[in-house]
GUTORTOR-775606 format. One line per 10 residues: number of its first residue (from 1); for each residue x, y, z of C-alpha. Coordinates in Angstrom, 1 decimal. Last residue first. Layout:
BEGIN
NUM> X,Y,Z  ...
# end
This chain:
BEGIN
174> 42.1,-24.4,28.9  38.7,-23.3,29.2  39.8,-21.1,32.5  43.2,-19.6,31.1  41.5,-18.0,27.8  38.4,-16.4,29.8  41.2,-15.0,32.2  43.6,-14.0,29.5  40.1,-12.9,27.4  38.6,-10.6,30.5
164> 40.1,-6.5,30.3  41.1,-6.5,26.7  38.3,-8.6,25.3  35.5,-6.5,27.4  37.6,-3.4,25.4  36.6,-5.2,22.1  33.5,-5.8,22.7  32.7,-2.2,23.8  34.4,-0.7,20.8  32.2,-3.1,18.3
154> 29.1,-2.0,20.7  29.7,1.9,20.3  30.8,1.3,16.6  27.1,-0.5,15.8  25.5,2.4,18.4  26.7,5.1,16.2  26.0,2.9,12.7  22.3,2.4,14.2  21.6,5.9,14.4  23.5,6.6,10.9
144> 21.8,4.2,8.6  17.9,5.1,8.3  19.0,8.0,5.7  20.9,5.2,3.8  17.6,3.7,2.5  19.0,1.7,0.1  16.9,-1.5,0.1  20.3,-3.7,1.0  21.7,-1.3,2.7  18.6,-0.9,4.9
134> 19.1,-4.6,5.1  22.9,-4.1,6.1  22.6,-2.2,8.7  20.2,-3.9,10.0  21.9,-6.9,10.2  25.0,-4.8,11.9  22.8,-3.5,14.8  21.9,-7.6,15.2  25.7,-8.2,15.0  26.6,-5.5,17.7
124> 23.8,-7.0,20.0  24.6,-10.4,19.5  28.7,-10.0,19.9  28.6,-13.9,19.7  32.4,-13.7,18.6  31.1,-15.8,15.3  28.1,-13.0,15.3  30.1,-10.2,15.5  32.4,-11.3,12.4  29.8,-12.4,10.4
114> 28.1,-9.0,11.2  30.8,-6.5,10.1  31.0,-8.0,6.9  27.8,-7.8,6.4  27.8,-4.4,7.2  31.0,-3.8,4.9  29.0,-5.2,1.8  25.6,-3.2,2.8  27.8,-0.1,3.0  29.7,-0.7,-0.6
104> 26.7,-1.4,-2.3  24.4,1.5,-0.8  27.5,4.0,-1.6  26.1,7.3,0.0  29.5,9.0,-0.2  29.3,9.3,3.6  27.5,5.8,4.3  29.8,4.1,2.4  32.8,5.7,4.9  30.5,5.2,7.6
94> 30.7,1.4,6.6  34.2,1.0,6.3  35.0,2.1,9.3  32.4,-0.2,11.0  34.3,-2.5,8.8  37.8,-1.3,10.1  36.3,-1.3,13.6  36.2,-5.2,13.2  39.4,-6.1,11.9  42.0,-5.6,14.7
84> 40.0,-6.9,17.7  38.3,-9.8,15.6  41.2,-11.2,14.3  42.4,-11.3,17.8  39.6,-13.1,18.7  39.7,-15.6,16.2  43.3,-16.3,16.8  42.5,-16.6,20.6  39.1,-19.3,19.4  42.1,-20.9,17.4
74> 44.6,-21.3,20.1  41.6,-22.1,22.6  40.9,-25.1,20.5  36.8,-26.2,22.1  35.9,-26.9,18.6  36.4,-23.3,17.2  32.6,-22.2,17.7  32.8,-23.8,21.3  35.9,-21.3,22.4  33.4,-18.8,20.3
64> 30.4,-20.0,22.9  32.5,-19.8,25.8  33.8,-16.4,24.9  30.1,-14.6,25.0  31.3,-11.2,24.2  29.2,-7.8,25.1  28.8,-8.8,28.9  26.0,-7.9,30.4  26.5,-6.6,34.3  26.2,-2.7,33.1
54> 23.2,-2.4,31.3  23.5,0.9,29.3  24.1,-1.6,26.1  20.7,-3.6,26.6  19.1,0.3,26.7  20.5,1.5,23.2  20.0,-2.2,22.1  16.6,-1.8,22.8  16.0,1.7,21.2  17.7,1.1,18.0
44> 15.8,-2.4,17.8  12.8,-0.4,18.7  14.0,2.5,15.5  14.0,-0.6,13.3  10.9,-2.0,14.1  9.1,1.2,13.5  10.8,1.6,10.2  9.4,-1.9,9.4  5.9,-1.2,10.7  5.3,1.2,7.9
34> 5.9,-1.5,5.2  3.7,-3.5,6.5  4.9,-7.6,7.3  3.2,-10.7,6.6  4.5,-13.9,7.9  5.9,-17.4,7.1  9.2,-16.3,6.6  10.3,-16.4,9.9  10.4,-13.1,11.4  14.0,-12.4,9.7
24> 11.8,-13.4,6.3  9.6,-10.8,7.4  11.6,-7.9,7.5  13.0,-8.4,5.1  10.0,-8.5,2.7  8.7,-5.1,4.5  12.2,-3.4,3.5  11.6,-4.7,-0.1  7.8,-3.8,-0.2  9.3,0.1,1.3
14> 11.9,0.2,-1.5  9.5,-0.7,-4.2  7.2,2.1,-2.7  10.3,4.7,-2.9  10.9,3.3,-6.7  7.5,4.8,-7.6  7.9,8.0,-6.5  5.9,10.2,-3.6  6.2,7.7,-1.4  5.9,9.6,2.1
4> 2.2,10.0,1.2  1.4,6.2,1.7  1.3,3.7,-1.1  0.0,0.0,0.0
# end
């Protein structure tokens, strides 16, 4: 359905995209409206916003990536470390889509960005990524920059929470 925001035809075609997202992530086998979609997105904003004020959460869960890499604590360290040198780059790398407006480019880096959060069970930074990258996806940059401040805000947290806790983490599943 049309509403007055969507003056062109190619802005309905990126709302019907959006709401097709959005429901395959709520299991395929559901309808979603367009408008809700945007309302979604700025509750996930708002939810990970609060989850991240939460003090006794931690950002990393290192037992499941020690699991992820078959219980090797040389690899899950490896992983880790890849992690703490790669993954600001790709939030890096997404602003710098977002600032010549390169929908491509920012859904690429987002993906990136979430693959590597998601292996390192970073859930909320790899949830802020997947959206990211589905309003990549349906080019609707202008939705982008709230979530990118939070994605880097997480990605920084994660990786401090490795700084101060992986030796211990590392020494107790050994």
């Amino acid at each position: 359905m049309r509403v007055a925001p969507m003056s062109h035809f190619p802005d309905l075609l990126k709302a019907v995209d959006a709401a097709l997202y959005a429901a395959k992530r709520g299991g395929r086998n559901v309808v979603k409206i367009a408008q809700a979609v945007a309302g979604e997105l700025a509750e996930l904003a708002e939810a990970t916003a609060a989850e991240a004020a939460s003090p006794q959460s931690a950002p990393i869960n290192y037992a499941a990536v020690l699991e992820r890499c078959g219980g090797d604590p040389t690899f899950a360290a490896a992983i880790t470390e890849k992690f703490q040198t790669h993954a600001i780059d790709e939030v890096s790398k997404i602003e710098k889509a977002h600032g010549t407006a390169n929908a491509d480019a920012l859904r690429r880096a987002a993906h990136t960005a979430k693959s590597m959060c998601a292996y390192m069970s970073a859930d909320r930074a790899s949830k802020l990524a997947n959206a990211i990258e589905e309003l990549g996806m349906t080019a609707r940059l202008g939705e982008v920059l709230p979530l990118l401040a939070q994605l880097r805000s997480e990605v920084e947290r994660a990786i401090a929470w490795i700084n101060e806790n992986k030796p211990a983490a590392v020494s107790q599943d050994q």
